[in-house]
Structures are given as C-alpha cells and as structure tokens.
C-alpha positions as CSV (number, residue, x, y, z in Angstrom):
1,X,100.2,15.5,27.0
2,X,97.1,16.8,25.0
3,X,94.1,17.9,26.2
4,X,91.0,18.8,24.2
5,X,87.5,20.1,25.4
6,X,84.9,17.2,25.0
7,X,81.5,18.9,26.5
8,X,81.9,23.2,25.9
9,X,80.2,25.7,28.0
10,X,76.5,25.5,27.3
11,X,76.3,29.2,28.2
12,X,77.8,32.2,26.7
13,X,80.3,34.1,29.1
14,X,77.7,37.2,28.4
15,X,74.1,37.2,28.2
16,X,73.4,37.3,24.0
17,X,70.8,39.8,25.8
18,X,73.3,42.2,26.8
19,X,75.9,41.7,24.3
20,X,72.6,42.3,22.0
21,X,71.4,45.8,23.8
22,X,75.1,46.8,23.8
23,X,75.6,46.2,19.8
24,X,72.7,48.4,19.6
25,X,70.9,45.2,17.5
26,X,67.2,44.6,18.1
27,X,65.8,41.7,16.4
28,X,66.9,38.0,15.8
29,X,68.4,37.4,12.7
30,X,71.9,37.8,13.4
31,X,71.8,35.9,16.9
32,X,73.3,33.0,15.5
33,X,76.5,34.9,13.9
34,X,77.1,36.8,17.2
35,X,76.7,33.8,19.4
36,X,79.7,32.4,16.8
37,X,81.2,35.7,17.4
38,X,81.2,35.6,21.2
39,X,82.6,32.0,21.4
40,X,85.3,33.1,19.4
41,X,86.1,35.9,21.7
42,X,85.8,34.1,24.8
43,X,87.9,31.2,23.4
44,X,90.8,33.8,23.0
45,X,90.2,35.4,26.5
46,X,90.6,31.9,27.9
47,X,94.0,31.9,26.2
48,X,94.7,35.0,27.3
49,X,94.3,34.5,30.9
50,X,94.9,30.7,31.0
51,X,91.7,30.0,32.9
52,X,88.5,28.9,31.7
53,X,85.2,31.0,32.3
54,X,81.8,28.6,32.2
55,X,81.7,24.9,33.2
56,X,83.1,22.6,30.1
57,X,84.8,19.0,30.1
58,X,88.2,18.9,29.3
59,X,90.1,15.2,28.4
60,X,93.4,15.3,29.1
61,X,95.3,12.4,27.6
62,X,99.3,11.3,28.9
63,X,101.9,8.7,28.7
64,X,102.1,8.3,32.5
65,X,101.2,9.8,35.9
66,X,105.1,11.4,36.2
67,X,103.9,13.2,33.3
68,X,101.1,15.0,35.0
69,X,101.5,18.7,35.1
70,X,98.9,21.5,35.9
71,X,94.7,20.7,35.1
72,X,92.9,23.6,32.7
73,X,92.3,26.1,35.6
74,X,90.2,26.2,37.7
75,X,89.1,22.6,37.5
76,X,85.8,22.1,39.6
77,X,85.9,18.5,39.7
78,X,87.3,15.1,38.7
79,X,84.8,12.9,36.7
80,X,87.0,9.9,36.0
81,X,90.8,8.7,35.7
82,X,91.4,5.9,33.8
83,X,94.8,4.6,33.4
84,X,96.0,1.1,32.2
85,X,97.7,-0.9,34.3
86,X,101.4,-2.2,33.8
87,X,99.4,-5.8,32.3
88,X,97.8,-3.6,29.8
89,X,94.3,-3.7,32.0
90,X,91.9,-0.2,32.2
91,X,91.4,0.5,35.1
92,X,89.2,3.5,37.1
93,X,91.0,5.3,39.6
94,X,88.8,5.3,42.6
95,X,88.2,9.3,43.9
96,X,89.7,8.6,47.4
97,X,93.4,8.1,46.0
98,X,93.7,11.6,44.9
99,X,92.6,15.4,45.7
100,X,92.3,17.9,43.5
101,X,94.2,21.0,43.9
102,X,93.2,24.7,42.7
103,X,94.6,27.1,43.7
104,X,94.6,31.3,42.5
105,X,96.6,30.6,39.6
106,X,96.7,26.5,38.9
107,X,94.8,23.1,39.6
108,X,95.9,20.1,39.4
109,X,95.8,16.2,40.6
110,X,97.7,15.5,44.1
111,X,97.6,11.2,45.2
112,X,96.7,10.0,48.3
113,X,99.6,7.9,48.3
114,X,101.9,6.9,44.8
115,X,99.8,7.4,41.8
116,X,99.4,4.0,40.3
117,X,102.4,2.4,37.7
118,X,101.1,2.5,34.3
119,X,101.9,0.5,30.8
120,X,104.9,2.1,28.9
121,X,104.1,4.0,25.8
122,X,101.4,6.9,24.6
123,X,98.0,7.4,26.0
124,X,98.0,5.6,29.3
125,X,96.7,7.9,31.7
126,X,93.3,9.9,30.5
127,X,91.6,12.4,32.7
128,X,88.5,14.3,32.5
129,X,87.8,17.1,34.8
130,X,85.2,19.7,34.6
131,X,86.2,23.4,34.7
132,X,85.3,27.1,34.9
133,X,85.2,29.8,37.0
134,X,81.6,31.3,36.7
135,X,78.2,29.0,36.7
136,X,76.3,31.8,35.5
137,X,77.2,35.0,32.8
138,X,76.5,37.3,36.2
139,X,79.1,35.7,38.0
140,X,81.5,36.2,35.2
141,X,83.8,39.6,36.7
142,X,82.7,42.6,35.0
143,X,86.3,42.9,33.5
144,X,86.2,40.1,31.3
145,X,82.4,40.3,30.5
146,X,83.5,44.1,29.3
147,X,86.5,42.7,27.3
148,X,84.0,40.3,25.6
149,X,81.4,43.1,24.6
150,X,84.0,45.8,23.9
151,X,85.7,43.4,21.4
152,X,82.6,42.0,19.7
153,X,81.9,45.6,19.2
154,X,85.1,45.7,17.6
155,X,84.4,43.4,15.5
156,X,81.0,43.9,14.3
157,X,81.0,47.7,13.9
158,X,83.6,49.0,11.0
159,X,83.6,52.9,12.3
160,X,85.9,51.3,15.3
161,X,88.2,49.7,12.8
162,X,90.5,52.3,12.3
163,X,90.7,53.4,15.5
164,X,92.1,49.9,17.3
165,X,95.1,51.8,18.4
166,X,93.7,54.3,20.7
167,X,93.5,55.2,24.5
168,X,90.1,52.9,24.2
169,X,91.4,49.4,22.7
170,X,94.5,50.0,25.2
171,X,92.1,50.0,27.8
172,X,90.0,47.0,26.4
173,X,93.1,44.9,25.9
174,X,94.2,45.8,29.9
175,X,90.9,44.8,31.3
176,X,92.2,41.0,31.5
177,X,96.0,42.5,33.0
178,X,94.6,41.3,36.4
179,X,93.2,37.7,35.2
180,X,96.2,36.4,33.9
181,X,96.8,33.1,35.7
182,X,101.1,32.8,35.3
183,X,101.4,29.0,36.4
C-alpha cells in the first residue's frame, strides 16, 4: 500500500496572522519562510497524531481490495475508486457499493456487498479520499493550533534554543497527548 497527498491543504492550520502577531514579526518579508515553516510543523503534528488537520487529497494505491486497511483519518469523502478488473479493464467503482467509515480514531472503506475481484499483481485498486478534521484554522482545537505556534517559536527565535528541555517544551510537546489517534 502507498499513499501520497495529491492536492495539500490550501490553508495553513493557523492564521500566518496570528502565527505573525505571536512571533512578534510585523511586516511581510519573511511570510513566505514562515508559511514554509508552518507546513513543516503541521506535517509533523499530522504524524504525530496520525490525523490530518485541513482538507487535502490523499491517493492511496494497493494490490487488491483484501489489502485495504485503515483511510488517512478522518477521511471526509470518497472521490473515486478505480480498480481493474480480473480482464485487466478500469473500472469506477460506483459510490453505492461502499460506505465510508470514520470513526474517533480510524476511517476507512466498508462494501455494500463483496468488494469487486481485482487483476493479480501491484497497483490494482487506487483510491482517493479527501481528508481533515478542520475547514477553517478557527476550527483547528486550540491545542494543536498552540503546538504549531509554540514550535515555530521554537524554531525562529534562538534565545529558546537552549532551553528545549524545560517545564515549557514538556508542556508544548503534551499539548497533542490527547490527539493521538492509536488505530
């Protein structure tokens, strides 16, 4: 199984406003570095917590149906499955033989009846579902959105360098203790 993110988030986890106002930064010529900054943080508190924070496309690409495991969480919606056929035809999985799944801590693909029978060998089955927990940075929980700025902080300032083992970097690494998705 592989999967790989085809269309990212268009929107930053935090407003570059507020990540911004908290950096103590007021004009525009670093936006660009911090906005590379903050997708590298967010990309790592997605791997943290095993869940995905603003809508993105993911492609996820198997051998066969049996080999379908759990979706990147929380997937919103399906937009295709395409699978080819035992004859070697692609074909489009219609959206009335399965339901998507999500629960708390996984989603994933359930059939209507018996998923299809697919073509032995590699990339028979490919899947693209949308994910992500928040539509907006406000929906985002103030947790992770904390993490992120607290981190980029981090980062960005070299006073706070020496100090990443104290009471305050425990607490910013425990801020995601509650998100972890264990699927």
């Amino acid at each position: 199984m592989s999967a790989i993110c085809i269309a990212p988030p268009a929107l930053l986890a935090v407003d570059l406003s507020l990540i911004k106002k908290n950096m103590r930064i007021d004009d525009d010529h670093m936006d660009d570095l911090i906005e590379l900054w903050a997708d590298g943080v967010i990309a790592d508190l997605e791997s943290k917590i095993g869940q995905h924070l603003m809508p993105q496309t993911w492609r996820i690409t198997l051998d066969s149906f049996q080999h379908l495991a759990n979706l990147p969480h929380p997937a919103t919606s399906v937009v295709s499955i395409k699978y080819i056929d035992t004859e070697g035809v692609e074909r489009l999985l219609d959206g009335s033989q399965f339901t998507l799944i999500r629960t708390e801590c996984y989603s994933q693909l359930v059939p209507a009846a018996l998923w299809p029978s697919t073509r032995p060998g590699a990339a028979a089955v490919v899947i693209d579902v949308v994910c992500g927990m928040a539509s907006s940075p406000a929906d985002v929980p103030a947790n992770m959105r904390l993490y992120i700025l607290s981190k980029l902080v981090e980062q960005f300032d070299p006073q706070t360098r020496t100090e990443r083992d104290t009471v305050q970097s425990t607490f910013i690494t425990r801020l995601l203790d509650a998100c972890k998705t264990y699927a």
